[in-house]
N, C-alpha and C positions, 0 to 999 in steps of 0.2 A: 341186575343193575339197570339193566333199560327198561325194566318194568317199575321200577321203584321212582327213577325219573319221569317217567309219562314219556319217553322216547319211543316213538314208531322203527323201525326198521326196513329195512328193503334185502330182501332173500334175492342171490341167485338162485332162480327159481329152475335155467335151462343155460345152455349156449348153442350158437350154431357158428362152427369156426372152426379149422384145423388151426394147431399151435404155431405154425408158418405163416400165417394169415395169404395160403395160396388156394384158390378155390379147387385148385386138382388134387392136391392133398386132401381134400375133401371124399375122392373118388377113391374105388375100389379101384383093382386092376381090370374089371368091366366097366369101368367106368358109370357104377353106379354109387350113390351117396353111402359111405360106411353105416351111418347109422341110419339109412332106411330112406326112400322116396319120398319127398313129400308128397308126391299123387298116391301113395300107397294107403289106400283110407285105414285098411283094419290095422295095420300095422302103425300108423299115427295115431289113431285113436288111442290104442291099449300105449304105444308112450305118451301121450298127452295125460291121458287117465290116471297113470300110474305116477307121474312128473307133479300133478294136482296133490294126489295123496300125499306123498312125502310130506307137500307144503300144510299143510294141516294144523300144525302147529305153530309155524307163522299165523296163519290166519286168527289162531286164538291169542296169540301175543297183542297184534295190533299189527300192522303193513302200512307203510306209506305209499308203498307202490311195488308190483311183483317185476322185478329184472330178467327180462329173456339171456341178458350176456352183456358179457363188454368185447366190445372189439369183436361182434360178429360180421361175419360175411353176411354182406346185405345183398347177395345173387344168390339164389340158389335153383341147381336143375342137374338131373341126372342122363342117363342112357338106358332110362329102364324101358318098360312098355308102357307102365304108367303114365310118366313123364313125356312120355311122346304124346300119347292122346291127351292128354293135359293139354299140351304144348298147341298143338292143331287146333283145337279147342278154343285156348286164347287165341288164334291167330281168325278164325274164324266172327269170333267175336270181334276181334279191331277190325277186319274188313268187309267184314258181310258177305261179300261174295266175292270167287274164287280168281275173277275177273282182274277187280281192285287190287288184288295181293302179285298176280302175274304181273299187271303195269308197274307195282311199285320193283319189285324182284327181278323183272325184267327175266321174267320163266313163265311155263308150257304147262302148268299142273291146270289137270280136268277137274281134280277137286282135292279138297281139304287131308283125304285120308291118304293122299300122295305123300304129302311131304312128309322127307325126312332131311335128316344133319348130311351136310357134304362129308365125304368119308377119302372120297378120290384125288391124288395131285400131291406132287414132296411139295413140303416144309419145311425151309420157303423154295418156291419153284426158281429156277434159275432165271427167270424174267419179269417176277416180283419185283414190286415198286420199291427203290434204296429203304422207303422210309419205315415199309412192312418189314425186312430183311432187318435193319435195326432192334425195331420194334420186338420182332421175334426171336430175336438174339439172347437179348433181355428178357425174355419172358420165358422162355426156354431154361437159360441160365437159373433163376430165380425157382423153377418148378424142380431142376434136377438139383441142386442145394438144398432142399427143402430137408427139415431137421423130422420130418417123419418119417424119411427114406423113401421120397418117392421114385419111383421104380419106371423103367424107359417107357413100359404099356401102359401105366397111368398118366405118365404123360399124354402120351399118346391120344387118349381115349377124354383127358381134359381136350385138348386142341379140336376136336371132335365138337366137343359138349358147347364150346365158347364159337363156335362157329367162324373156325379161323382162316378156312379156306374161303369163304364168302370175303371177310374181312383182307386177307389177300386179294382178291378179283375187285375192290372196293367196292363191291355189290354192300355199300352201307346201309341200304335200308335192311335187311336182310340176318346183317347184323345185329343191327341197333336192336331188332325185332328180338332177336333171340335175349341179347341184355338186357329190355322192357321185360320181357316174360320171367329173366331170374330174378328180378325187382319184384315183380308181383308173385312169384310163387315164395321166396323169404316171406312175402308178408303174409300170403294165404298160411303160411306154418304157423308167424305170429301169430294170428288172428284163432287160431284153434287155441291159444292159450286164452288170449283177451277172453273169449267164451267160458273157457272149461274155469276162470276162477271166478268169473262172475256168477257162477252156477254157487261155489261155494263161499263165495261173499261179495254179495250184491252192491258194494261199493268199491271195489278192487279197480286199481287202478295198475294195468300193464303195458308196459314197452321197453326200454332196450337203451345202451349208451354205449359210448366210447367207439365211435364211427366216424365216420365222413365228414371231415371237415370242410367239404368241396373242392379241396386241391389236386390238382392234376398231378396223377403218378403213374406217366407212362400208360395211357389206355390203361386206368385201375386191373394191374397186375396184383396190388396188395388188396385182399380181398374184403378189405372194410370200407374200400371206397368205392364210388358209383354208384351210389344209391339213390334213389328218388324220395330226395328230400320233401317235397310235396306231399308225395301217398304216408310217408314215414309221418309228417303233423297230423293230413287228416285221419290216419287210421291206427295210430299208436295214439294213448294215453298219456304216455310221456318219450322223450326223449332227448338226448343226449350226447351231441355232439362233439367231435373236439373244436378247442378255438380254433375260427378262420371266419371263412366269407359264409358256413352255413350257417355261423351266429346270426347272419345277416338275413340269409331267409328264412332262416325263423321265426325271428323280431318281426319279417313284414307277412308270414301267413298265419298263424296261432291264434288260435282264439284264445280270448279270454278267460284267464285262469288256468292256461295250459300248463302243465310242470315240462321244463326246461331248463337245461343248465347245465357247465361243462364242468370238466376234474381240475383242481387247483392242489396245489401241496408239492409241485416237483422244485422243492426250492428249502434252501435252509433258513434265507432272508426274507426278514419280515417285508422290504419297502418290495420282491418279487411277488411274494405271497398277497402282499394290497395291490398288485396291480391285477392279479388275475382275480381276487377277490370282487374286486371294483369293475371289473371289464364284465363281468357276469352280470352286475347290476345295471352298466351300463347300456350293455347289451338286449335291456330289455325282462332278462331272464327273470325266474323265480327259486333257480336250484342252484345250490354251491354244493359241490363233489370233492370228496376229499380223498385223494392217492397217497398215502393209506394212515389209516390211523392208526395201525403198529409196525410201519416200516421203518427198518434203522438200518438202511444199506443204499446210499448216495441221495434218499434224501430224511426228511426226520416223522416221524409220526405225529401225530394230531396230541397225540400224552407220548409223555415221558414214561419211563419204567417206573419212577415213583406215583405212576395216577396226575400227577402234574403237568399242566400246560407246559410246551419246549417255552422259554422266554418268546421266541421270534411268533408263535402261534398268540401268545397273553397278547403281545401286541396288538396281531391280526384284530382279536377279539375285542378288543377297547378299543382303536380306531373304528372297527364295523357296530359297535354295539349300538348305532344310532338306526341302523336297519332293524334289528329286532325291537328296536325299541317305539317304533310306530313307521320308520318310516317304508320299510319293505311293504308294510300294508297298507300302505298311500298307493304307493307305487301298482302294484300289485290291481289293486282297484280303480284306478285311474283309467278313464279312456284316452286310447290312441289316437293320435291326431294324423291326420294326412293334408297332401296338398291338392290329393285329388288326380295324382299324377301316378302312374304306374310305369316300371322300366320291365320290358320283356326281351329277357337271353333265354 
């Protein structure tokens, strides 16, 4: 049917995510990644490789763009050996030398291949700041609920990974570092896909949705937020955020012709479904996402069981038909105007 239309498609090609959306559910009880390091070359490779082939048959279909996941965790880092020198590695790279990283850390390390993860000290220490003792109450809470069964050594062994005891001592730089580094090692995993499909079609376009909205929740304990929205535009192909303020940084960093755009469809009524339709266009964007086009359980699908539009969707699509009908590609090609003024948080 979508070949007979000239309709593209988009393959879940991958995900990187526990079903919890907790990044310790992520870990074994060594607290390494279940399905494999990302520093672990030979073993990324042969799933990258193997992840490509499947897709094969999309590629002879037609793609509009390969999907890494929705709703992945955009941190990722384990407790392997890999992952350490990885780790050391990037940290090397941000500070040149061993010097720079002791003033920021306010530590004694003679060099790079020193460091490791704080391991030492309860959690929370009984002289922990109220607001870490909150903080980790809740996070804690949230890791032992988790509907994969995570287990007290997995916890464990996240608290570990997420560098909670710096985060304790409010040794923030320290921190921050380690959450920089699962920012950029999620994308170093992306980035073996962006390659391995370009290899099998030279116009492949990949990246990833249903993330970070930018809203604060609790030092991103839910592990789809906290991402660096910045490296996510310059270094993904597409993406796709939920509505909020990273509509906002997207609209002001994207180049031109970027595909962007968030999920609409959580609604039965048409004047819901034109606002979030409209707020995407507003937004700047070029992608309408549709949640889902055969769900019939709290909200309605894209068709009906007869192959028929729901009425409230016929609506949608006669109000918006003035987009497909030239003006998205006004829009779309238009340049941006500025005032020449930039805001920096």
């Amino acid at each position: 049917m979508l070949s007979e239309s000239n309709i593209p498609f988009v393959p879940y090609a991958s995900s990187f995510r526990a079903s919890s959306h907790t990044t310790t559910a992520m870990l074994d009880e060594n607290g390494v990644l279940k399905r494999g390091c990302i520093n672990d070359e030979e073993a990324m490779n042969q799933f990258v490789r193997e992840t490509v082939e499947r897709h094969l048959p999309s590629r002879q279909h037609g793609t509009l763009f390969y999907s890494l996941g929705d709703e992945n965790a955009v941190r990722g880092s384990c407790l392997s050996d890999h992952c350490l020198h990885a780790y050391r590695d990037y940290l090397k790279e941000q500070y040149g030398d061993i010097a720079a990283l002791n003033k920021e850390w306010e530590s004694d390390y003679t060099s790079f291949d020193e460091i490791a993860l704080l391991t030492e000290g309860e959690l929370p220490a009984a002289d922990a700041p109220e607001w870490f003792k909150t903080y980790f109450a809740y996070r804690t809470e949230k890791n032992m609920t988790d509907n994969e069964g995570t287990g007290e050594a997995q916890v464990k062994m996240g608290d570990i990974n997420d560098e909670m005891r710096a985060l304790q001592n409010e040794n923030f730089a320290r921190w921050y570092d380690r959450a920089a580094f699962q920012n950029a090692n999620y994308l170093k995993w992306c980035n073996r896909f962006v390659k391995a499909f370009r290899e099998i079609d030279p116009h492949s376009l990949t990246g990833f949705e249903g993330t970070d909205s930018f809203t604060i929740r609790k030092l991103t304990t839910r592990s789809r937020q906290g991402g660096d929205l910045d490296a996510f535009v310059r270094e993904m192909e597409f993406f796709g955020p939920y509505e909020g303020p990273a509509n906002e940084v997207v609209r002001s960093i994207q180049p031109k012709g970027y595909y962007a755009g968030n999920w609409i469809g959580y609604s039965m009524l048409a004047n819901q479904l034109l606002e979030g339709y409209w707020a995407v266009v507003l937004n700047g964007m070029n992608t309408v996402q549709w949640w889902r086009w055969d769900n019939l359980q709290g909200y309605h699908g894209f068709i009906a069981p007869s192959f028929d539009a729901w009425p409230a969707v016929k609506e949608l699509l006669e109000d918006t038909q003035v987009v497909r009908d030239g003006l998205g590609d006004l829009l779309m090609e238009c340049e941006i105007q500025d005032d020449g003024i930039a805001m920096y948080y």
